[in-house]
N, CA, C and O atoms as a DFTB+ gen file, in Angstrom:
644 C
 N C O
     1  1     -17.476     -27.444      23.316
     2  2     -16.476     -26.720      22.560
     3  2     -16.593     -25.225      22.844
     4  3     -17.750     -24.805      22.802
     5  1     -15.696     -24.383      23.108
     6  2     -15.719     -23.236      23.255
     7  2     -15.994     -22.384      21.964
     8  3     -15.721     -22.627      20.788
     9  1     -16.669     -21.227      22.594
    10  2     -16.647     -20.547      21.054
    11  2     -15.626     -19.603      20.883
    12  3     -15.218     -19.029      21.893
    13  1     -15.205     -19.372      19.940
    14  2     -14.029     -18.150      19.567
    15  2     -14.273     -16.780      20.081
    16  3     -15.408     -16.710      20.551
    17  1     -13.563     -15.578      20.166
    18  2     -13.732     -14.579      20.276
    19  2     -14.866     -14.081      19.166
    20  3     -16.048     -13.885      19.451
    21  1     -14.392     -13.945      18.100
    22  2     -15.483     -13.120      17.307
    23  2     -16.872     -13.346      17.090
    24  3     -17.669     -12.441      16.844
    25  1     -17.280     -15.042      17.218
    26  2     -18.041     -15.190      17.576
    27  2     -19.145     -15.310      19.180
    28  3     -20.294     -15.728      19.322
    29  1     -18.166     -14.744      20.156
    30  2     -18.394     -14.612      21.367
    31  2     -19.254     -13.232      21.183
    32  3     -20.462     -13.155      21.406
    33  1     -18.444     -12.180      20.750
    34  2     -18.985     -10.984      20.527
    35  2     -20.426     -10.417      19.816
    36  3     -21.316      -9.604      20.066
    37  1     -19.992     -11.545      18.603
    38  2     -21.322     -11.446      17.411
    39  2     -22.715     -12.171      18.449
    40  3     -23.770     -11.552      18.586
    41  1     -22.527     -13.231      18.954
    42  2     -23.576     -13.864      19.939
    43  2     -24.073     -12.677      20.692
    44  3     -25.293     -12.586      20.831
    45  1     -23.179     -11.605      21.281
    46  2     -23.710     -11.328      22.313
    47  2     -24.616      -9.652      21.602
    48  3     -25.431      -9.003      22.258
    49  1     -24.173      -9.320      20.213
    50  2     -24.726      -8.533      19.466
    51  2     -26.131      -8.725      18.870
    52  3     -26.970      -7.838      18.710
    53  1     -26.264     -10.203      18.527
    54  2     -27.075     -11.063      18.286
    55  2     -28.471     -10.451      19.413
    56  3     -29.566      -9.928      19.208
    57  1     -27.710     -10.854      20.609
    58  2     -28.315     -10.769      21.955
    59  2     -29.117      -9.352      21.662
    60  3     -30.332      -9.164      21.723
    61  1     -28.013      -8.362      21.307
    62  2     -28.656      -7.092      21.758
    63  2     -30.057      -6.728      20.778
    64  3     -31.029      -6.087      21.179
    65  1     -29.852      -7.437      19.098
    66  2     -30.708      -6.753      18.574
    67  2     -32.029      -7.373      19.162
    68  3     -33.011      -6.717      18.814
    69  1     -32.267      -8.242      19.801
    70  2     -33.235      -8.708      20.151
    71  2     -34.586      -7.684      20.945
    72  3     -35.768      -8.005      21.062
    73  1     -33.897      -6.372      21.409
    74  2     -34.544      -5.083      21.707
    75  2     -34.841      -4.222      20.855
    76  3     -35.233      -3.085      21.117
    77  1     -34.673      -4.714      19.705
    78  2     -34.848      -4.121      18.315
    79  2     -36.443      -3.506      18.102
    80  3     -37.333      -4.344      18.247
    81  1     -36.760      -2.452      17.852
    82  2     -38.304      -2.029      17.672
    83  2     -38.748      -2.146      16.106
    84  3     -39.921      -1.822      15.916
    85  1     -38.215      -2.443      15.266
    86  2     -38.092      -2.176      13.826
    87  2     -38.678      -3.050      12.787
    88  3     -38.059      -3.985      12.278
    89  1     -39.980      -2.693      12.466
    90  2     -40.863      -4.002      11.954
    91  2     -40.144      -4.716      10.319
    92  3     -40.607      -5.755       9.850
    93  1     -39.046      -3.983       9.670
    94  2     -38.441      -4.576       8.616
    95  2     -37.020      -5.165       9.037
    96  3     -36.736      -6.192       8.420
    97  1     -36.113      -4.752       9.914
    98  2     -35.218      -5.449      10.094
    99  2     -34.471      -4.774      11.494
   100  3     -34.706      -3.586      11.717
   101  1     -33.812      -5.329      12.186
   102  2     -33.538      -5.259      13.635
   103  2     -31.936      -5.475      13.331
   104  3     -31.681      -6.528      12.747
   105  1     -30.900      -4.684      13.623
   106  2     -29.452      -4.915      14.231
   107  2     -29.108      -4.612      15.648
   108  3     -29.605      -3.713      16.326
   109  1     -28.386      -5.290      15.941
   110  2     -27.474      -5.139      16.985
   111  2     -26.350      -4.938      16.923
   112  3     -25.786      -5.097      15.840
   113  1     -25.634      -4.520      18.049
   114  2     -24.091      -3.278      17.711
   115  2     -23.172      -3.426      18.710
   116  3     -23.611      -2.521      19.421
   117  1     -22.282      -3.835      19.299
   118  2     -21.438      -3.529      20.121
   119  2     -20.056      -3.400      19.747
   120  3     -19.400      -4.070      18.949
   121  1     -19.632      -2.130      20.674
   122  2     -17.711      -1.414      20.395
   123  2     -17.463      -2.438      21.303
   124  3     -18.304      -2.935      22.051
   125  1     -16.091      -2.792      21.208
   126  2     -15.065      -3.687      21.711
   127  2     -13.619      -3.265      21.963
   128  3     -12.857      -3.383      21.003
   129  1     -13.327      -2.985      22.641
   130  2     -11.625      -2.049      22.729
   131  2     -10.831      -2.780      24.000
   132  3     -11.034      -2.684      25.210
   133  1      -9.880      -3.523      23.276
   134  2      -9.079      -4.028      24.496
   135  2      -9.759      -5.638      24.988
   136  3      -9.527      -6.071      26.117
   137  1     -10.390      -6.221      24.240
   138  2     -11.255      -7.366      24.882
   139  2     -12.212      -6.534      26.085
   140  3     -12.375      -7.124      27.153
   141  1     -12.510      -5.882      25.997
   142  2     -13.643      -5.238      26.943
   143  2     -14.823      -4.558      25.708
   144  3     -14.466      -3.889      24.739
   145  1     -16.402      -4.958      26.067
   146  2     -17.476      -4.030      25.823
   147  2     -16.912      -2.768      26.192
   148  3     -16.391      -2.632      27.299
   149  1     -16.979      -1.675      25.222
   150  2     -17.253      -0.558      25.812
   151  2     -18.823       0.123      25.527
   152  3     -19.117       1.158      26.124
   153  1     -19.666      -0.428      24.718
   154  2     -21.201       0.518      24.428
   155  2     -21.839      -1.106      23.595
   156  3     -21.321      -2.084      23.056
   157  1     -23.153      -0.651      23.891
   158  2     -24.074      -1.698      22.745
   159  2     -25.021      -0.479      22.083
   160  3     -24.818       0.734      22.139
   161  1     -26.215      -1.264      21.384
   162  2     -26.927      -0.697      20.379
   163  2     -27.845      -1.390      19.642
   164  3     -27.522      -2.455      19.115
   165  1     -29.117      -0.867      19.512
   166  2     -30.031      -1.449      18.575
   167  2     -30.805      -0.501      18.355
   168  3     -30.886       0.586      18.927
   169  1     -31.572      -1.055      17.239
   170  2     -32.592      -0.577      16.554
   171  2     -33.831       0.081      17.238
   172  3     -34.782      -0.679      17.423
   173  1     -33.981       1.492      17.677
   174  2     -35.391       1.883      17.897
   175  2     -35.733       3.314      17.864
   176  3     -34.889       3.941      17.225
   177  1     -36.640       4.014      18.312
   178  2     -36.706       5.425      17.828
   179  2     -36.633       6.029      19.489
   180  3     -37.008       5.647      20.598
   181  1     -35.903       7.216      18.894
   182  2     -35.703       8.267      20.026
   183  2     -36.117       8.280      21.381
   184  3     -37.039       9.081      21.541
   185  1     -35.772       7.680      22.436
   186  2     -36.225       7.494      23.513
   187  2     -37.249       8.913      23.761
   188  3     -36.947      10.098      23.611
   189  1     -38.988       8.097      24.336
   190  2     -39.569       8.992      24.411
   191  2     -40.708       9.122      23.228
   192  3     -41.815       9.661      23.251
   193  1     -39.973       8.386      22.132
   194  2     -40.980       8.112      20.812
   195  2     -41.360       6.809      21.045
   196  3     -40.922       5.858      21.694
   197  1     -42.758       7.149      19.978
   198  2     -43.166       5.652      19.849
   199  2     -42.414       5.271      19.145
   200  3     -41.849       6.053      18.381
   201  1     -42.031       3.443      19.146
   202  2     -41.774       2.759      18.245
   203  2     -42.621       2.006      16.951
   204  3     -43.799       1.691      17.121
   205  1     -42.103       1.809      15.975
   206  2     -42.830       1.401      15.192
   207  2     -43.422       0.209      15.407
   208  3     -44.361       0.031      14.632
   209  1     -43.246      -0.622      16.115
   210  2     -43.378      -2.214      16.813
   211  2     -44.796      -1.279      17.426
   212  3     -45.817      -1.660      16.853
   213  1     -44.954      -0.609      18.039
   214  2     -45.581      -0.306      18.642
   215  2     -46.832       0.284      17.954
   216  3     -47.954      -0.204      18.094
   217  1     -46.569       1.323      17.235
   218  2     -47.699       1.782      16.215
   219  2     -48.073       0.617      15.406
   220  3     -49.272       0.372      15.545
   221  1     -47.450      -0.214      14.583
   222  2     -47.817      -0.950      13.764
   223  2     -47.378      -0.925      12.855
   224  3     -47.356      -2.062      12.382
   225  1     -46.835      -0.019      12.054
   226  2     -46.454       0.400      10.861
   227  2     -45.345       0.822      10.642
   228  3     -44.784       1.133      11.693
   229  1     -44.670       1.005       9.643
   230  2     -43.509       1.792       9.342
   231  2     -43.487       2.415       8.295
   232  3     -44.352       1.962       7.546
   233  1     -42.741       3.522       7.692
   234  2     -43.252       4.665       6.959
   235  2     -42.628       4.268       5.938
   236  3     -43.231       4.276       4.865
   237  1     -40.960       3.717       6.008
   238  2     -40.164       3.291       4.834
   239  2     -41.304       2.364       4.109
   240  3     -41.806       2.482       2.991
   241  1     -41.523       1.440       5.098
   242  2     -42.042       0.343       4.355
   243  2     -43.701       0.596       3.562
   244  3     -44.179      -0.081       2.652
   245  1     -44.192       1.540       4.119
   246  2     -45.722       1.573       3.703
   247  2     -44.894       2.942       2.060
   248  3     -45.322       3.334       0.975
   249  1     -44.220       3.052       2.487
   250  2     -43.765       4.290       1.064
   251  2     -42.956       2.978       0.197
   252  3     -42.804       3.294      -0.983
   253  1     -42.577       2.011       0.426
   254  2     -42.122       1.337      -0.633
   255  2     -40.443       1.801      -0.527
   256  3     -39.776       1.152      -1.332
   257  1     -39.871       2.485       0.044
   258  2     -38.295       2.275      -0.075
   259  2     -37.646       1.507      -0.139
   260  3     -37.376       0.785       0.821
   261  1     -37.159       1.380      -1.297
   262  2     -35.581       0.259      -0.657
   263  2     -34.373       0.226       0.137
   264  3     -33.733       1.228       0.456
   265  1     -34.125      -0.810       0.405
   266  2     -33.327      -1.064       1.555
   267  2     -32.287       0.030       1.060
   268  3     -32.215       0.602      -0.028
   269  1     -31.391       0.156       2.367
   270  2     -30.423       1.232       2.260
   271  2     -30.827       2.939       1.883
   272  3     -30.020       3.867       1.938
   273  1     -32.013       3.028       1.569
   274  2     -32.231       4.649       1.220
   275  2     -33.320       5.020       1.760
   276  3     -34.144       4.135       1.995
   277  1     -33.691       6.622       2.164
   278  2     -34.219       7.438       2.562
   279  2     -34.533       6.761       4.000
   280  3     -35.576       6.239       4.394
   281  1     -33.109       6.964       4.751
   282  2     -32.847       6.828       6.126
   283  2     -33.649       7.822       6.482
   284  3     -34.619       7.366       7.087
   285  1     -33.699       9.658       6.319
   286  2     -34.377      10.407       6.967
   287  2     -35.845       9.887       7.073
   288  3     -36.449      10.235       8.088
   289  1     -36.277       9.375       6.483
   290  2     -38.197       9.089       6.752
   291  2     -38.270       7.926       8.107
   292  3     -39.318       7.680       8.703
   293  1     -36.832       7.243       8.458
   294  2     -36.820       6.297       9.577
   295  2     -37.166       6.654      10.732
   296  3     -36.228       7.186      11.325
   297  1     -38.252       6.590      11.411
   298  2     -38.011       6.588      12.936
   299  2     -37.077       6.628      13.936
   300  3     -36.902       7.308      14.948
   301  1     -36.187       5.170      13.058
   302  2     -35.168       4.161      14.037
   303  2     -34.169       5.416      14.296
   304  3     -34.333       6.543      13.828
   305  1     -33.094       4.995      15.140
   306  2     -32.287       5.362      15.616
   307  2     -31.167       4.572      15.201
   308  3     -30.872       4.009      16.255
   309  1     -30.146       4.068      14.112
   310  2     -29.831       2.775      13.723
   311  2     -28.483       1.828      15.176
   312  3     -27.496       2.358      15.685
   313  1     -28.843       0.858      15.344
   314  2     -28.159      -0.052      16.387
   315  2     -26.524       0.671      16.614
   316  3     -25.949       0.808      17.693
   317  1     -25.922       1.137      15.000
   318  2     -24.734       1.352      15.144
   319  2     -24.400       2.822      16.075
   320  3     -23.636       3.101      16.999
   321  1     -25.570       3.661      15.157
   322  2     -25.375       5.125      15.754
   323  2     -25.385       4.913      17.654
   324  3     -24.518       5.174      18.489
   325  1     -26.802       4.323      17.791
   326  2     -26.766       3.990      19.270
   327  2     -25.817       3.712      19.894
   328  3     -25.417       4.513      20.739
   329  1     -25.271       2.709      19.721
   330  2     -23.838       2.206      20.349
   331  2     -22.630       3.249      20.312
   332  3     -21.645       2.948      20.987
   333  1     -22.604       4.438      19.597
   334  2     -21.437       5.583      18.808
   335  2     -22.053       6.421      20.011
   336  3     -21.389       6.639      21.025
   337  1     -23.178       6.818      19.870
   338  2     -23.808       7.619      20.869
   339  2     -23.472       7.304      22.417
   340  3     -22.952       8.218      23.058
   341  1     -23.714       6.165      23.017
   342  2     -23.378       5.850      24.018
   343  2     -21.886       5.597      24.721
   344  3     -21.678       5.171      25.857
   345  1     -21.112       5.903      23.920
   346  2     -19.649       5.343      24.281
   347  2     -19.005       6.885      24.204
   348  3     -19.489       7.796      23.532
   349  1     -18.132       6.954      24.812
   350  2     -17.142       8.163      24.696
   351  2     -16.167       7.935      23.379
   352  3     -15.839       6.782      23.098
   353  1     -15.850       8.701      22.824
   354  2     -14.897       8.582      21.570
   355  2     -13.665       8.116      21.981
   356  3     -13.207       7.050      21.571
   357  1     -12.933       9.044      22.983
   358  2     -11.723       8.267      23.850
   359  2     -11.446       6.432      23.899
   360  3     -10.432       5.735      23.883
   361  1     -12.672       6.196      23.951
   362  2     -13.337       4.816      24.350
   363  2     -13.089       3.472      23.210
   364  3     -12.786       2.284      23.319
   365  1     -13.425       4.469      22.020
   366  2     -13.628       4.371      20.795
   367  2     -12.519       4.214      19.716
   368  3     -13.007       3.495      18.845
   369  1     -11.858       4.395      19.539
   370  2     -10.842       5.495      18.752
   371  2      -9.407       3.791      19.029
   372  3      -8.602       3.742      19.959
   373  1      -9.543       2.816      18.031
   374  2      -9.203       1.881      17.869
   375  2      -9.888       0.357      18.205
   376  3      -9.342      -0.746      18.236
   377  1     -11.217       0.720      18.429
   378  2     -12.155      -0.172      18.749
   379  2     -12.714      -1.042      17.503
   380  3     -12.441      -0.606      16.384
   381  1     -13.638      -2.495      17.618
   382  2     -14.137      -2.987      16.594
   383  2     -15.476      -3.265      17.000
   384  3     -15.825      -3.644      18.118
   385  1     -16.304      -3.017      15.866
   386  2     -17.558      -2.958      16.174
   387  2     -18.294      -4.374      15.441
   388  3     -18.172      -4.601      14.237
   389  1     -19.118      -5.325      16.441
   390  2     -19.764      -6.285      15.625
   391  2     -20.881      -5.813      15.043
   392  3     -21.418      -4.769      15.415
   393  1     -21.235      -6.411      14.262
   394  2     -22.719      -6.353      14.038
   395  2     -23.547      -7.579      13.366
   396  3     -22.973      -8.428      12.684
   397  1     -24.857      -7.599      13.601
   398  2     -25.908      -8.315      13.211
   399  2     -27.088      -7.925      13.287
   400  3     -27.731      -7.398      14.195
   401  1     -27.358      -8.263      12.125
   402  2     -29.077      -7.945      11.542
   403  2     -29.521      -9.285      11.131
   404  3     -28.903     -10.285      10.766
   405  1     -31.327      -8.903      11.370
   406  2     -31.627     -10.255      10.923
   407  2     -33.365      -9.522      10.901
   408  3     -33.858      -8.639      11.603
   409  1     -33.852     -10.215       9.952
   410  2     -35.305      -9.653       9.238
   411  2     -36.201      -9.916      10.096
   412  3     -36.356     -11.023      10.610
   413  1     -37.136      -8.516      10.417
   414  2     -38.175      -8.634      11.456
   415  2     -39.430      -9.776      11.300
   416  3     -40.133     -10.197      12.220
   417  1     -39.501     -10.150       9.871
   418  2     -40.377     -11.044       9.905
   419  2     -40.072     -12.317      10.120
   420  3     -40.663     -13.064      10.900
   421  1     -39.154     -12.587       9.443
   422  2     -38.573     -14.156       8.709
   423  2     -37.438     -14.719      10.155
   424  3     -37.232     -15.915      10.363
   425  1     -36.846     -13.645      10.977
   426  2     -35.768     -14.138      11.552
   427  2     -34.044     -14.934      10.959
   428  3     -33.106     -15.577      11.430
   429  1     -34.399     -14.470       9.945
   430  2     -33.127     -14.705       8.811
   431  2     -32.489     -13.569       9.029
   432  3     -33.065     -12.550       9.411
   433  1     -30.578     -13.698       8.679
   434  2     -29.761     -13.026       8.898
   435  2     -29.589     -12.079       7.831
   436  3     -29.187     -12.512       6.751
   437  1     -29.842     -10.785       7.973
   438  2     -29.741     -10.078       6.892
   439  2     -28.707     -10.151       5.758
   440  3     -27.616      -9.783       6.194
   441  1     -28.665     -10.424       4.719
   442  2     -27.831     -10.879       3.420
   443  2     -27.060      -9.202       3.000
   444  3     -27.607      -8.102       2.922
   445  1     -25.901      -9.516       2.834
   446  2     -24.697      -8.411       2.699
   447  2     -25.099      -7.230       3.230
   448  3     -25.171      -6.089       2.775
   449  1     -25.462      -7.951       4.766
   450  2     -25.333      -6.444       5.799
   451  2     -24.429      -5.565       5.367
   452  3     -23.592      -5.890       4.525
   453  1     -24.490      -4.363       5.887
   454  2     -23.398      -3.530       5.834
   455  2     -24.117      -2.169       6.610
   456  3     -25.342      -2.068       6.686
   457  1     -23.271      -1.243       7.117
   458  2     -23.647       0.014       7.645
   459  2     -24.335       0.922       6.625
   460  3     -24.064       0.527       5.491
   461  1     -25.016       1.845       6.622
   462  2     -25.520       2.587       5.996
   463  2     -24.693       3.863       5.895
   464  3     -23.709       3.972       6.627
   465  1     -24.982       4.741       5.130
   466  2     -23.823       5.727       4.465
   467  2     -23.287       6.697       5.549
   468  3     -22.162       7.093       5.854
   469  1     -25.161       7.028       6.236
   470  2     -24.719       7.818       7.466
   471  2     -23.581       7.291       8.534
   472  3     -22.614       7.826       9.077
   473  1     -24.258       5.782       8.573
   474  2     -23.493       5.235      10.089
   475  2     -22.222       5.010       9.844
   476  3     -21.355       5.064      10.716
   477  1     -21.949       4.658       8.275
   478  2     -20.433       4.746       8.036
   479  2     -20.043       6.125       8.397
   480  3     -19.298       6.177       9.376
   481  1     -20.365       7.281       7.843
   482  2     -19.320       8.425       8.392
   483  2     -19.736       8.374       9.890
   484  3     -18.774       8.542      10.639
   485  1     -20.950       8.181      10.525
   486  2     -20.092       8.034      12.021
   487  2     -19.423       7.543      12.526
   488  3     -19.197       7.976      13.656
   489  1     -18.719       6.429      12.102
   490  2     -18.694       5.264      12.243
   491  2     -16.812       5.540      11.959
   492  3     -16.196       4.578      12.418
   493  1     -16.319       6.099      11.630
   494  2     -14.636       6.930      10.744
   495  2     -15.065       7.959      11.612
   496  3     -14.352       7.909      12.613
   497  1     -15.715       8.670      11.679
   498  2     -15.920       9.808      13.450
   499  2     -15.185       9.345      14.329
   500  3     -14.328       9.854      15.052
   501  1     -15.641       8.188      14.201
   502  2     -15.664       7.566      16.201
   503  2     -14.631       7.265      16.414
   504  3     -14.232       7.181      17.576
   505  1     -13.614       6.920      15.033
   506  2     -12.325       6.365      15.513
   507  2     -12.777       4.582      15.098
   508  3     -12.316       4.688      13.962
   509  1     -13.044       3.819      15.115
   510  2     -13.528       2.705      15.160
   511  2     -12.566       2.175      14.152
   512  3     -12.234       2.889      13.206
   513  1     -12.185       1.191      14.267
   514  2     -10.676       0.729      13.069
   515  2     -11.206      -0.485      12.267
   516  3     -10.732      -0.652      11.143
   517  1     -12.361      -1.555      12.837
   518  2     -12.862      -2.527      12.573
   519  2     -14.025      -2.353      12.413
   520  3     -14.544      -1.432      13.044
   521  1     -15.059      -3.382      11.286
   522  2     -16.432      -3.888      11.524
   523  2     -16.220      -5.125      11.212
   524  3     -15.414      -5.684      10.469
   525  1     -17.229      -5.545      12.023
   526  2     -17.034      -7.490      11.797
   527  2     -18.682      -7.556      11.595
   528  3     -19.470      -7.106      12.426
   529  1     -18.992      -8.066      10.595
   530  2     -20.368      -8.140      10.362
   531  2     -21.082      -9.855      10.234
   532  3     -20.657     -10.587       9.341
   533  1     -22.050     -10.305      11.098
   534  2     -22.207     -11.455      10.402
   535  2     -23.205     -12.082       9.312
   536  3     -24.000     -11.437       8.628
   537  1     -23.093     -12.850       9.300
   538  2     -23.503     -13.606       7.365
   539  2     -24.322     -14.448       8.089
   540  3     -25.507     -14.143       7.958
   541  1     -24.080     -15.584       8.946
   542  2     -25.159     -16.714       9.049
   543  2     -24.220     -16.889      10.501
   544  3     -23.552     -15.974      10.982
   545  1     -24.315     -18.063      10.986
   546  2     -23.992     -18.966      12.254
   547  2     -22.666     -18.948      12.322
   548  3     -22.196     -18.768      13.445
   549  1     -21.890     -19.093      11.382
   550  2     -20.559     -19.155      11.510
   551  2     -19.901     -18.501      10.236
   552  3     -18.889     -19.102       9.876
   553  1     -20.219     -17.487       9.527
   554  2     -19.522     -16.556       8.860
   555  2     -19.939     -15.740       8.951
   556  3     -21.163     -15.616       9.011
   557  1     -18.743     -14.374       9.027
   558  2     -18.837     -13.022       9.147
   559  2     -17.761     -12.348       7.878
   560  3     -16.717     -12.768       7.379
   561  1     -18.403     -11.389       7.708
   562  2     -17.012     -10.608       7.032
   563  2     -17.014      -9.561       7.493
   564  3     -17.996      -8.910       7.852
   565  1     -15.380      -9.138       7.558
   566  2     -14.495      -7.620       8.363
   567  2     -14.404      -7.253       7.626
   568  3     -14.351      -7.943       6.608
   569  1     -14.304      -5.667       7.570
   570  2     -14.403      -4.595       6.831
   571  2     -13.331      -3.567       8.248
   572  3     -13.625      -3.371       9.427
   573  1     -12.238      -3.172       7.548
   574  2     -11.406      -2.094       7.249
   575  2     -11.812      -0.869       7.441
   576  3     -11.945      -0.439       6.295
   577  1     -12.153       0.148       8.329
   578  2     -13.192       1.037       8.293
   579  2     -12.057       2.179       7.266
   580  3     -12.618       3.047       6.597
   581  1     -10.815       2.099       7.235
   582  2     -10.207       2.848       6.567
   583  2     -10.652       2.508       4.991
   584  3     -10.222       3.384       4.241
   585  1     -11.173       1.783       4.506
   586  2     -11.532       1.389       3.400
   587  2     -12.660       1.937       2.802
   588  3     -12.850       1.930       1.586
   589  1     -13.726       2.609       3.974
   590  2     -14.461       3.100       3.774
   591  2     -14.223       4.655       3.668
   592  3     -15.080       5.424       3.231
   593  1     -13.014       5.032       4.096
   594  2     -12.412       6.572       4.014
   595  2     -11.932       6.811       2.573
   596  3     -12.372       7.786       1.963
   597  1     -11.105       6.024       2.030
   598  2     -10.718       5.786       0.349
   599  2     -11.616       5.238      -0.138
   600  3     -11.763       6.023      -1.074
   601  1     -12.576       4.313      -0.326
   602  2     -13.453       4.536      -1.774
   603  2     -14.723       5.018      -0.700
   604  3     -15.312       4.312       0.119
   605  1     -14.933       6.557      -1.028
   606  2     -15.866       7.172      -0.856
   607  2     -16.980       6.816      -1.506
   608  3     -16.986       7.490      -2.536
   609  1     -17.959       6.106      -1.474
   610  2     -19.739       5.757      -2.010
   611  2     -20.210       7.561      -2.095
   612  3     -20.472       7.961      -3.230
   613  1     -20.265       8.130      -1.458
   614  2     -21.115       9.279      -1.594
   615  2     -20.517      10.005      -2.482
   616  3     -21.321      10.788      -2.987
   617  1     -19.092      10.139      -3.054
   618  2     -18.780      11.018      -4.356
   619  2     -19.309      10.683      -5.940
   620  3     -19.268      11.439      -6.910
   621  1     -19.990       8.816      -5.839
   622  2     -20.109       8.297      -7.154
   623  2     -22.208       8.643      -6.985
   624  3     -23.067       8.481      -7.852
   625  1     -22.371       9.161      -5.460
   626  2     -24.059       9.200      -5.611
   627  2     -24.618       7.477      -5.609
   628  3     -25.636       7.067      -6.167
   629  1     -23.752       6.762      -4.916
   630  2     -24.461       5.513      -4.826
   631  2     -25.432       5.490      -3.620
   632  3     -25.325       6.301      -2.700
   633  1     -26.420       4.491      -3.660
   634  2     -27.435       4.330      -2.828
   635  2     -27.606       2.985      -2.350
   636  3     -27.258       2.198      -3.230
   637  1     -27.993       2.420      -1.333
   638  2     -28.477       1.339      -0.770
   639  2     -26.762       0.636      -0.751
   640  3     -25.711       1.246      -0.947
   641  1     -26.991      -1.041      -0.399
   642  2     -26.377      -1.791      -0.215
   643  2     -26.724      -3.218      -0.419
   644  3     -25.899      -4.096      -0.164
């Protein structure tokens, strides 16, 4: 049986986080414009840095943060930014971005993924019109990136996800 488009894409995002350095949770990222890849993306720190895979440790996690907050103490580089980084905006600028996460320990699909506050405003930067995020094997949910332009999270001071 063939697989569908969106899940063609999410597989191959799947694929990418697998380069993931990130001892609490690993995504993968790819823009899509036109049925063509234009950029991928994952999880790791600043080319040139160590990774945390590598040291052993991670700082969020040994400080106790919860998910979604105090991105600045991260190493990572997050899968989405990577992929934003690597693509030209031109490139960009009506594109849909998959994504998938899935927990560095357990290999389970991260439960109501979603972008983080930063990667959302890069993310309305880039032009990007879509996110398709997935849930398990065969569900995902899309997200509207214009949706994220009208109900602004950062005017109510919300945190995490």
């Amino acid at each position: 049986m063939r697989t569908d488009k969106i899940n063609y894409y999410l597989d191959i995002a799947e694929t990418v986080l697998e380069r993931g350095t990130c001892l609490r949770r690993n995504y993968g990222a790819i823009i899509v414009k036109n049925d063509a890849i234009i950029s991928t993306g994952y999880v790791g720190a600043p080319r040139g840095r160590k990774n945390c895979i590598d040291m052993g440790f991670c700082v969020r996690e040994n400080l106790r943060v919860p998910r979604g907050e105090r991105y600045e103490l991260c190493r990572s580089v997050h899968a989405e930014q990577n992929a934003i980084i690597n693509a030209a905006r031109e490139d960009m600028i009506g594109s849909v971005m998959f994504l998938v996460g899935k927990d560095a320990k357990t290999g389970e699909y991260v439960r109501n993924a979603s972008a983080c506050s930063l990667c959302k405003r890069m993310i309305i930067n880039a032009g990007i019109k879509q996110i398709i995020i997935r849930n398990s094997k065969t569900e995902h949910t899309d997200i509207d990136v214009i949706d994220w332009v009208i109900n602004d999270e950062s005017i109510e001071g919300v945190m995490g996800y």
